[in-house]
Backbone bond lengths (Angstrom), bond angles and torsions (degrees), N, CA, C in turn:
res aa  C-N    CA-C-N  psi(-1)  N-CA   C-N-CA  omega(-1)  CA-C   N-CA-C  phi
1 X - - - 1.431 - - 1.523 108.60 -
2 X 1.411 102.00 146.63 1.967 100.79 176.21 1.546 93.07 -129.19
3 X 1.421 95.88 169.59 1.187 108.69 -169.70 1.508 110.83 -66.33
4 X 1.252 106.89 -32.03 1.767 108.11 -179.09 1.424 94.58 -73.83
5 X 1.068 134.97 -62.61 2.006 125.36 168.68 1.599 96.04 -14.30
6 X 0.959 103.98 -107.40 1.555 124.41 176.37 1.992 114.68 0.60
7 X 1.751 93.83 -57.46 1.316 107.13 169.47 1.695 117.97 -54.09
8 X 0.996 121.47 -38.66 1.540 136.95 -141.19 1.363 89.36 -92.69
9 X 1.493 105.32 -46.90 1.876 122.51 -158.04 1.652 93.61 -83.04
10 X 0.930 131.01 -33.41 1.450 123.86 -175.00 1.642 103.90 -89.13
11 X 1.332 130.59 -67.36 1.226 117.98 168.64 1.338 128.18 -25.41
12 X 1.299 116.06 -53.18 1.721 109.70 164.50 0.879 119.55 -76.57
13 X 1.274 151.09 -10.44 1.666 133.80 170.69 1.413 104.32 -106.17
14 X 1.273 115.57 -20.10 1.454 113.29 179.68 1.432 98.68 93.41
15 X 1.151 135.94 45.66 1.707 116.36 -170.56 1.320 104.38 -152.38
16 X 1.461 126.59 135.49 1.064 104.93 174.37 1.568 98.31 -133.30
17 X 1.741 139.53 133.53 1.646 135.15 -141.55 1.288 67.29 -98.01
18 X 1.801 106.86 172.34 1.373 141.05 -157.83 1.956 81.78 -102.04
19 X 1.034 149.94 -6.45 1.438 144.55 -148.83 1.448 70.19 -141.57
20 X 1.148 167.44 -40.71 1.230 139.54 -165.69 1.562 125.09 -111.09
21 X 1.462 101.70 5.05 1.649 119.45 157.71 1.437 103.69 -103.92
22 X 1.486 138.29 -8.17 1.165 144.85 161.14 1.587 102.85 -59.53
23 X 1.375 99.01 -62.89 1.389 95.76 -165.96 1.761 133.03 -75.87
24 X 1.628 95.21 -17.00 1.643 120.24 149.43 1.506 99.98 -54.88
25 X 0.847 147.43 -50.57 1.532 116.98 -129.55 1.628 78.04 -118.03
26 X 1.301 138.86 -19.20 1.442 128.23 -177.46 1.722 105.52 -82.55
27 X 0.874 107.10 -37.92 1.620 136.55 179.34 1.307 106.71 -50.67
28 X 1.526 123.25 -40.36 1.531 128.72 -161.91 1.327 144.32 -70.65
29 X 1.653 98.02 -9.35 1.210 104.55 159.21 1.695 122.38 -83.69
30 X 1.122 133.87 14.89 1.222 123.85 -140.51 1.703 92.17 -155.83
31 X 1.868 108.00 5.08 1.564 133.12 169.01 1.898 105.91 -62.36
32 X 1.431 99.57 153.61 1.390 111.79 152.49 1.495 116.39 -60.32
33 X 1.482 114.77 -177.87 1.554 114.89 145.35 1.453 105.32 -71.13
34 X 1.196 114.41 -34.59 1.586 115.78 -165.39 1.787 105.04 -64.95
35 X 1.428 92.61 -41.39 1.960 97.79 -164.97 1.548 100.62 -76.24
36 X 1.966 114.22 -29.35 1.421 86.76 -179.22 1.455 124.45 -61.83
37 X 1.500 111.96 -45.38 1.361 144.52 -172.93 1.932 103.83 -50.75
38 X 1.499 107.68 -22.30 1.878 113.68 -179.66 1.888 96.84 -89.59
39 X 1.382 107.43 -33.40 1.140 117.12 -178.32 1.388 124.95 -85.22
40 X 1.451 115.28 -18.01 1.460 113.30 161.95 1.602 101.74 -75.58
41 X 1.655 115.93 -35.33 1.614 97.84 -170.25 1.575 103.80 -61.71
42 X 1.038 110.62 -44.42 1.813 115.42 -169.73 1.828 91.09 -42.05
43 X 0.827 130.42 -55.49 1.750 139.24 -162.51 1.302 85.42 -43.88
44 X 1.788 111.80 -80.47 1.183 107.82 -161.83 1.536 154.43 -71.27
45 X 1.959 77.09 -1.28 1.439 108.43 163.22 1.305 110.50 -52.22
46 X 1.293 114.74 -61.91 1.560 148.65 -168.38 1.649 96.45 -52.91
47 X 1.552 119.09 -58.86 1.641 119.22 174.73 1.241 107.20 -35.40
48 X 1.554 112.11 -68.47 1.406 133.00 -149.37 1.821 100.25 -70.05
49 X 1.480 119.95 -12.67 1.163 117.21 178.14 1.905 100.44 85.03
50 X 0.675 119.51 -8.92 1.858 109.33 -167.63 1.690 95.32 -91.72
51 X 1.368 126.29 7.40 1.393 122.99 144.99 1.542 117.65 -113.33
52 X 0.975 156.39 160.81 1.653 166.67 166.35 1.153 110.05 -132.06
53 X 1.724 105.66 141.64 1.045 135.14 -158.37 1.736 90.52 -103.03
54 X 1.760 110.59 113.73 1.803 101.63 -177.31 1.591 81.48 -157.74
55 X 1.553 88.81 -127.88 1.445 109.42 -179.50 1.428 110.82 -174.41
56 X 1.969 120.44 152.85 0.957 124.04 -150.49 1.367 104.08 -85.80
57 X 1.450 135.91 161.37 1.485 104.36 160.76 1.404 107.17 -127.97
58 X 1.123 115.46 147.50 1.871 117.91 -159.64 1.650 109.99 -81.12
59 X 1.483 110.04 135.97 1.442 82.83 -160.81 1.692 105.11 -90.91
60 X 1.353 110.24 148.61 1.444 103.45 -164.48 1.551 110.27 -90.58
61 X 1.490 130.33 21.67 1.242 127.22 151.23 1.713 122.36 -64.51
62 X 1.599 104.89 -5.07 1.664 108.62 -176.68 1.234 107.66 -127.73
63 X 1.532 112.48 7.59 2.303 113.22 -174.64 2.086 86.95 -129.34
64 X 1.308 95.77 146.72 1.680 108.28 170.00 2.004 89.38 -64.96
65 X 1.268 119.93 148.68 1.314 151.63 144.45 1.949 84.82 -7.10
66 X 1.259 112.54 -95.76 1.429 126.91 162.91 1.699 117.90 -1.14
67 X 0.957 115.18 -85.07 1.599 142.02 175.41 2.031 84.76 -49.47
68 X 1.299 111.37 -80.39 1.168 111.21 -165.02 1.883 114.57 -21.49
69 X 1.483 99.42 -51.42 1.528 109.65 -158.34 1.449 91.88 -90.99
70 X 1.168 133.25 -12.02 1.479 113.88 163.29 1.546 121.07 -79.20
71 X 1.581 96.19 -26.15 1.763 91.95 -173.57 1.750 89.82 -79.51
72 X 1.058 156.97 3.53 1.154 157.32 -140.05 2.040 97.00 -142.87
73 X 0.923 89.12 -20.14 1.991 84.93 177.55 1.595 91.75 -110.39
74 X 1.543 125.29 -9.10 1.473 100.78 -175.77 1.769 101.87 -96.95
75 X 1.504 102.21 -2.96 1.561 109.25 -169.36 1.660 91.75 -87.63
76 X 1.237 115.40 -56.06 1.394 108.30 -175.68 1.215 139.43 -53.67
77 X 1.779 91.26 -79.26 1.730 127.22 171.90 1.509 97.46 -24.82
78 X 1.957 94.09 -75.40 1.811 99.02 -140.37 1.372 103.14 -52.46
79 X 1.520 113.61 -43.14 1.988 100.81 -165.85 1.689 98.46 -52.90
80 X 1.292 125.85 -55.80 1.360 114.41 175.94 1.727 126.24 -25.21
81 X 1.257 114.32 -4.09 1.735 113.12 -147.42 1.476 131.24 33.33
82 X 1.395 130.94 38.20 0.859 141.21 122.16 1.363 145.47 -51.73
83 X 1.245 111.64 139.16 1.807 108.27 -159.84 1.593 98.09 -112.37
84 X 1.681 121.63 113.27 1.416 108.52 154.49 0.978 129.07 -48.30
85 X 1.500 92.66 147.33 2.044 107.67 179.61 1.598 95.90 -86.13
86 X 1.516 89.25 129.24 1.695 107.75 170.20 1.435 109.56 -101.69
């Protein structure tokens, strides 16, 4: 993922995951001029409210039932630190 990914993917859905502003803001020293400057807008997106802090949810017309509820327990669960039961 790059920061302009990141940019592109949050502007259109409006969303930005708690693991992928994690990984912006750990990431940031090691930015362009270009990536800081995509990454200050993301911030002020975030001020201004016209981004939210949630999570995406995959739509399950394109994952088996299966797939669906895992990409959906790794979105939830894991940030919780909780460990699925296998």
């Amino acid at each position: 993922m790059t920061v302009g990914e990141l940019y592109l993917e949050s502007l259109s859905s409006g969303i930005i995951t708690p693991t992928e502003l994690s990984w912006l803001t750990h990431g940031q020293n090691h930015f362009s001029r270009l990536e800081e400057a995509t990454a200050l807008r993301l911030g002020r997106l975030l001020d201004q409210g016209d981004i939210q802090l949630g999570c995406r949810l995959v739509c399950s017309d394109t994952l088996a039932p299966q797939e669906a509820a895992a990409a959906g327990l790794e979105e939830w669960v894991e940030p919780l630190g909780r460990q699925p039961h296998r």
